[in-house]
C-alpha positions, 0 to 999 in steps of 0.5 A: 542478515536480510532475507536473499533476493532473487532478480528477475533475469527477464527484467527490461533495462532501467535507465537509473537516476539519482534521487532528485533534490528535495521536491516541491511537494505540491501542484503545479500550476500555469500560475506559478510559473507566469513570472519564470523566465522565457527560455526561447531565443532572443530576436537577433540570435536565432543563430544560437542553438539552446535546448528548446531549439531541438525538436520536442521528441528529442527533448522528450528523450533527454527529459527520459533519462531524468528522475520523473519526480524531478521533471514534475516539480522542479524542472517544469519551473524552469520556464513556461515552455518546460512547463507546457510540455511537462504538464501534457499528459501524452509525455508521460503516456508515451513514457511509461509506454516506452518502458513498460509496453504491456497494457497499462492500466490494466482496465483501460481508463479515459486520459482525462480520468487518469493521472499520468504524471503521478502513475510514471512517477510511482511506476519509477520509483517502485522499480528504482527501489526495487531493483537497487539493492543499496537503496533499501534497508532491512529489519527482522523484528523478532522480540514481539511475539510467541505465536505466528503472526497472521497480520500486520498492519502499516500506519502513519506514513510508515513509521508505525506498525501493528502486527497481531498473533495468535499468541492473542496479543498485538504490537505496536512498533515505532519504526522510526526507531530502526538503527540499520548501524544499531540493529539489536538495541533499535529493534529492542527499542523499537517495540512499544506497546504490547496488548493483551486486547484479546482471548482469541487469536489477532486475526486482522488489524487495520486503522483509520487516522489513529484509530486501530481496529482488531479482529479476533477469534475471540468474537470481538472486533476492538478499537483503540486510540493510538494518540493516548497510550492506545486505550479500548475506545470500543468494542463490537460482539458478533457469533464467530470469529472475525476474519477480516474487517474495514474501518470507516468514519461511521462503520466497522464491516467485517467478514466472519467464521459463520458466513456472515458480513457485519455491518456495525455502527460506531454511534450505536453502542448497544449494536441495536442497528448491526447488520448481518449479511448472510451471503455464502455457505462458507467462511469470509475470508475478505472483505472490500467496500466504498460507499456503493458497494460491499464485496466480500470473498469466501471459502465457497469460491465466490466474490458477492457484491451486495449493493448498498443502496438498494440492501441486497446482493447485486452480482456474484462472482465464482471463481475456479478457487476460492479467495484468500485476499483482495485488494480494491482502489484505482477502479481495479479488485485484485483477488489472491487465490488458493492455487496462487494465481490472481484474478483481475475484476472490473468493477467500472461502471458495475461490471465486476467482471474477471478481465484476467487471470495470471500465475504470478509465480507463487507454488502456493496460496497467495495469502495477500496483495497489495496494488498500487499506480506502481506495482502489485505486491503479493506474498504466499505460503511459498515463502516469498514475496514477490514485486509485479508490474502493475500492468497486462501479463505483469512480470516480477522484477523482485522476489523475495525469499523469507525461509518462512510461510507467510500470511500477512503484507501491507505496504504504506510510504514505501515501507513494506511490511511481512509477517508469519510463521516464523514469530517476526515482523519483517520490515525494508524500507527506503534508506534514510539519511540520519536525522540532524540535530536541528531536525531532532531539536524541532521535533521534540519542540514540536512534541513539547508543544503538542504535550506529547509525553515522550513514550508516546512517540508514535503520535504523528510529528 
């Protein structure tokens, strides 16, 4: 039985729509509709009333009720002038104003900048899915690990997950495996790997393409190759335990027990060029970065932000509690904190500024978070999982209550991993319908051909 989920009574009305026909997932372009038809009134039956004869603004309100992926890709090719009208920005501007009237996004960007399109049809879908009990299925993983489970980590669309444990091993779950009708032998069948990476517990897992990478108490920082039977590729030693990491293309930077910020070379294998960054009196316990910036959070209450460019520390952020989590991207750092409430940072521009605090909700730690273009996803030590607006004062319209501690979430495609306390992975993800035959049939055709060996079926299809 899934965890019980509480809906939020202080929820707006949601006009449900039903999914819409398979999309045209891609851009859409004036060029592809310049053959379509021209759907204003012929000479000589101006007379006759047709849905582009109403006023814009009614229409708009028509269009209102239909699904926004819908509109996006399918309606507007309809004809040039849908086309027209969909593809201006302050229809869905004015949409998403509409149904959600809280400032959105939080740190105001410039229309040109932002993907208006893309943010309403992501706001929807999270609502939809999470207001629509029926449309999301549930697994509780169970027979992967002993100790508590401290992280977990989504990959590949969604269809694969890694959670670490203090019982010092990792798991690798292929998720496509899942049967909601077959639950029991699915679940068995779903685990596929476990590793024994480790001497110390698994404390973070994170990846880039198929590689995995995991940080362990043990001093070392791994990486493993998901597309051959996930083999150690390389390892990385440091003074302490590592707490928290990232993955580039050329880099490994992770957050440690003794204060420090690693920087590791991938192409250094004698770790001659490693960089230690000592920039707080206590523990990382998060890290964030992109090719400006690395900002890291601590147990001494502060957020540094060392500048890249110029090798030294470029701004420090104190906070009233010290961070436990952070989620950066979209021009916005979500900061997770001991009292349970989340801090706002504006890194625009260089500012890295607390524009808002707000109590989410949760009576503890907020252990992780996850923000996206269509809600900010957070868990705690309180034993739920709670599903924000993304936007100024952001009500929850989901909590999620898991009987147990948790420690770790990561969302990727809609599925929504959770893990901790209780020794299992959690997983919902969006129903899916079965798998035809013919669908089947091209897959394993298409693994034949790529010389996939049949175990290994968490290689991207």
């Amino acid at each position: 039985m899934p965890p019980p989920i509480q809906e939020n009574t202080n929820s707006q009305t949601y006009h449900s729509n039903q999914d819409p026909p398979p999309s045209i997932m891609k851009d859409i372009t004036t060029d592809e509709v310049d053959g379509g038809e021209d759907c204003t009134v012929p000479d000589g039956e101006t007379g006759q009333l047709t849905l582009l004869t109403l006023p814009p603004e009614l229409l708009l309100n028509i269009i209102s009720y239909l699904n926004a992926r819908f509109v996006v890709h399918q309606l507007s090719l309809v004809c040039k002038e849908l086309h027209q009208l969909i593809s201006d920005d302050a229809t869905w501007k004015i949409r998403i104003s509409k149904r959600w009237p809280n400032q959105y996004p939080i740190i105001p960007v410039e229309d040109e900048e932002f993907n208006w399109k893309l943010a309403c049809m992501e706001r929807e879908e999270q609502w939809h899915l999470w207001t629509a009990n029926q449309d999301m299925e549930y697994f509780s993983l169970t027979n992967g690990h002993f100790g508590e489970i401290d992280t977990v980590h989504l990959m590949q669309n969604g269809e694969l997950c890694i959670s670490g444990s203090r019982d010092r091993s990792f798991c690798v779950w292929d998720l496509r495996r899942l049967d909601q009708a077959n639950q029991e032998n699915s679940i068995k069948a779903a685990q596929v790997k476990s590793m024994d990476g480790h001497k110390g517990w698994v404390w973070h897992v994170t990846s880039r393409d198929n590689v995995v990478c995991t940080s362990s108490w043990d001093q070392w920082i791994n990486l493993w190759d998901a597309n051959y039977d996930f083999e150690r590729i390389q390892g990385f030693k440091g003074s302490s335990a590592f707490l928290c990491s990232i993955l580039h293309e050329r880099e490994v930077i992770a957050g440690a027990y003794d204060k420090h910020v690693y920087v590791f070379d991938k192409r250094d294998r004698n770790q001659g060029s490693t960089l230690k960054l000592r920039m707080h009196k206590k523990p990382v316990l998060a890290i964030a970065s992109d090719e400006s910036y690395i900002i890291s959070g601590s147990e001494d209450s502060t957020i540094n932000v060392f500048d890249r460019r110029a090798g030294k520390t470029y701004k420090t952020v104190r906070l009233d509690k010290f961070p436990l989590c952070m989620s950066y991207g979209l021009g916005q750092l979500w900061v997770g904190k001991k009292n349970g409430q989340v801090d706002v940072i504006d890194p625009t521009h260089g500012k890295f500024e607390v524009v808002q605090t707000y109590d989410v909700g949760h009576a503890g730690k907020v252990t992780d978070i996850n923000h996206s273009l269509g809600s900010v996803i957070t868990c705690s030590t309180d034993s739920t999982i709670r599903i924000h607006e993304p936007n100024h004062n952001p009500a929850t319209f989901r909590t999620i209550d898991c009987q147990s501690s948790l420690a770790s979430l990561h969302t990727n495609t809609n599925v929504l991993a959770a893990a901790g306390s209780d020794c299992c992975v959690k997983i919902w993800r969006p129903v899916r319908e079965p798998e035809s035959e013919e669908v089947a049939t091209a897959r394993a055709l298409e693994r034949k051909e790529q010389h996939v060996p049949p175990d290994l079926v968490w290689v991207p299809l």
